[in-house]
C-alpha positions, 0 to 999 in steps of 0.5 A: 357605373350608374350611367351604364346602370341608366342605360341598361334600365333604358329598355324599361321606360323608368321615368326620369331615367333619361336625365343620365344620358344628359351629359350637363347633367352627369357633369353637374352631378360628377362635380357636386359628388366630388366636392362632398367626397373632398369635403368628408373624406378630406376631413379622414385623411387629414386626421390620418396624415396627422396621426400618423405624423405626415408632416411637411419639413420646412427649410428656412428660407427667408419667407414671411410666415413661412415656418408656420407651416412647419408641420402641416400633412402633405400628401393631401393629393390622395383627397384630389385623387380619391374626389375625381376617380370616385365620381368618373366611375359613378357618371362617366361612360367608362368604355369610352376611350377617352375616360379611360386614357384620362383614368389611367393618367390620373393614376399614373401621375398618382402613382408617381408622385406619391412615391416621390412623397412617400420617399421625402416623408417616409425615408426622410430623403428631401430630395424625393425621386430623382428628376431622371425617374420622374422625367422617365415616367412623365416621358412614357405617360406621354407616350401612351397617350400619343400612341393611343391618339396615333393607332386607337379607331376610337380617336377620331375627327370629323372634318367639314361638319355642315349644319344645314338651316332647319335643325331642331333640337341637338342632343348633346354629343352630337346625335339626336333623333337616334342618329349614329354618330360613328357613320359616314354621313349623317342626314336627318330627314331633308335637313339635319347635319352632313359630315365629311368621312372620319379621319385619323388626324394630325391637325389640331386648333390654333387661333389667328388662322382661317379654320382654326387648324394646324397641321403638323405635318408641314414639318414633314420632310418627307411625302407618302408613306415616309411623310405619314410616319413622320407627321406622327412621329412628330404629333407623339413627340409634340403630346409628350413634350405637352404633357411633361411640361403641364405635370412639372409646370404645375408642380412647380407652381405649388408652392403656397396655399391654394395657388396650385389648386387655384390657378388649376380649377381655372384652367380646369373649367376652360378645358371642359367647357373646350371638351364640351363645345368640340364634341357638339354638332352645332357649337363646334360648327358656330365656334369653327373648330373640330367636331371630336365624337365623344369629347362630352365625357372629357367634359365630365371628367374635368367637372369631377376634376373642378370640383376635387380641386374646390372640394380641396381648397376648403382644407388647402386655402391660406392657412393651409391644414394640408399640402397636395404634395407632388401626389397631388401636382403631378396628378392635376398637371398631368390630367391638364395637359392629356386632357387639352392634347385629346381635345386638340387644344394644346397649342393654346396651353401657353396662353391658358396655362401662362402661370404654369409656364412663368413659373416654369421659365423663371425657374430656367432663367434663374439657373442658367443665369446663376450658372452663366455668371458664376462661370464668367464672373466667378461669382453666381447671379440671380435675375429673381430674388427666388424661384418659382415665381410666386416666392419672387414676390414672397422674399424682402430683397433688392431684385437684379433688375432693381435698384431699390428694395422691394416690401415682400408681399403677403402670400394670401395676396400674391395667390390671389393676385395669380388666381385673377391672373389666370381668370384673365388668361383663361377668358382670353383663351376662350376668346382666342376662339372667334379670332381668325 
């Protein structure tokens, strides 16, 4: 609302006023405001969920220190929900698609897991919502975001972006010298920047390859007309499938204090800095991937998003004086992978996102293995000593592929051991960029 406020004043000369259209700067601000509204409002929440007896119930499972969080306010993903939207409606340009598709995933993941908590809290039902609903409701997210991507104008690259030598100074967003980013071609006096025709899509980024692109239509079996609904068909099919195993990847991973939130700020700086380098003339053009128009403002979406989740680790770091709960996981895995799908980044999320996934695996693993081996020996057998992962490292025990018994590991250490783990992964992603 501000920025649109700036813009409007932008007739009157106001001095200063012309910092709102910086997008750094909305994105510092975005950032800074989400941390103070996590910080005080966390605070009111916290108080509220404790009065009125929101409590986590905990199951002895064997844990060092695990029943000393018996008791602690769950449902702190409304302090993450309210620190992210509040911020976006302050600084992000709202008519854009892009803020839109991310607000309404944001209240959409919301939504889902505070009815899932509502019910483990509220109804004293442990086992929440029924995985099929939440599959359901993870599946149609996906699929608006695809058919958004699909058929909205709005939702565009630009291919061949040429920077002639001789550009001066560019304006984030790719415009500069009031030049209109939505037309054909750009010229800027005898040497500025010459692009391509917009296009509708299907390509997207992929290290190791010349140009960073991938098409998918190379799995088309068709060619024309048929040939272009399939590529689609398969491009929605492949943001559903990213986007419901970012939401359940991340809600698998929380799991001890600070690790979802953590290990999530991480991914969450990578993906603004990639929302802000694909929506720049020249930092697209240098890196070789696709000039996206209007990306910066995923950019300042993910800075408020960054900066909820900081603002949320005061209260969330070990010990924990409240849980996110799955209104808060749902929501960070569910902005995470809309966000890498509309920055055409989401074939490099196994590599950024590779805790997500081991999580993930190890919890597929360990069931169809229990499964396997109760069926052909009558007995069931574990590969870990407990899934997730991170409660692998958490549990005394003799692990399946180990002889030996092996000392539980401190849970501050084994989040702090996730967290350079994924400041690892997160530097080889960006890295990945310039390999070709």
């Amino acid at each position: 609302m501000i920025y649109h406020l700036f813009e409007y004043l932008k007739q009157y000369d106001i001095p200063g006023q012309g910092l709102f259209t910086y997008l750094s700067f909305r994105a510092m601000l975005a950032s800074v405001t989400a941390i103070l509204i996590a910080l005080f409002a966390g605070r009111k929440v916290i108080d509220f969920l404790q009065k009125k007896q929101i409590g986590e119930t905990i199951r002895d499972l064997g844990l060092e220190g695990q029943m000393s969080k018996a008791g602690t306010p769950t449902m702190g993903g409304v302090i993450i929900i309210l620190s992210i939207v509040i911020p976006v409606l302050l600084f992000c340009a709202l008519t854009e698609i892009y803020t839109i598709l991310l607000l309404v995933t944001t209240l959409w993941c919301g939504a889902l897991g505070f009815s899932d908590d509502y019910i483990k809290v509220f109804k004293h039902n442990k086992e929440g919502l029924h995985p099929k609903v939440k599959l359901v409701a993870q599946v149609g997210l996906g699929l608006l975001i695809g058919l958004a991507v699909c058929f909205s104008n709005d939702i565009v690259v630009r291919e061949k972006v040429k920077v002639e030598p001789g550009v001066a100074n560019v304006v984030e967003q790719g415009s500069a010298a009031g030049l209109n980013v939505n037309s054909e071609t750009l010229v800027n006096g005898d040497a500025g920047w010459k692009m391509e025709n917009v296009i509708k899509s299907t390509k997207t980024t992929i290290p190791f390859v010349k140009d960073h692109e991938f098409d998918y239509k190379i799995f088309s079996p068709f060619k024309g007309k048929w040939g272009w609904y399939c590529k689609w068909a398969i491009y929605v099919l492949m943001i559903v499938i990213v986007i419901t195993a970012c939401s359940n990847g991340t809600n698998l991973t929380d799991g001890m204090d600070g690790l979802a939130a953590g290990t999530s700020a991480i991914v969450g700086i990578v993906l603004g800095i990639l929302a802000w380098l694909s929506g720049n003339l020249l930092n697209s053009d240098y890196l070789n991937i696709m000039y996206i128009p209007g990306t910066g403002e995923i950019a300042v979406f993910m800075s408020a998003f960054v900066g909820a989740l900081l603002g949320f680790m005061w209260y969330n770091s070990f010990p924990a004086q409240v849980f996110m709960g799955d209104t808060g996981s749902l929501t960070i895995g569910g902005i995470i992978g809309v966000c890498a799908v509309l920055i055409r980044k989401e074939l490099l999320m196994p590599v950024l996102c590779g805790i997500f996934l081991v999580e993930s695996l190890s919890v597929i693993i360990q069931r169809y293995w229990f499964k396997y081996t109760k069926k052909k020996y009558g007995e069931g057998r574990r590969v870990f000593k407990m899934t997730p992962l991170h409660h692998h490292y958490q549990k005394e025990g003799i692990p399946a592929l180990i002889s030996k018994p092996v000392r539980a590991i401190p849970e501050a250490k084994i989040v702090a051991r996730f967290w350079m783990v994924g400041i690892i992964l997160a530097v080889a992603t960006l890295a990945l960029l310039k390999i070709r």
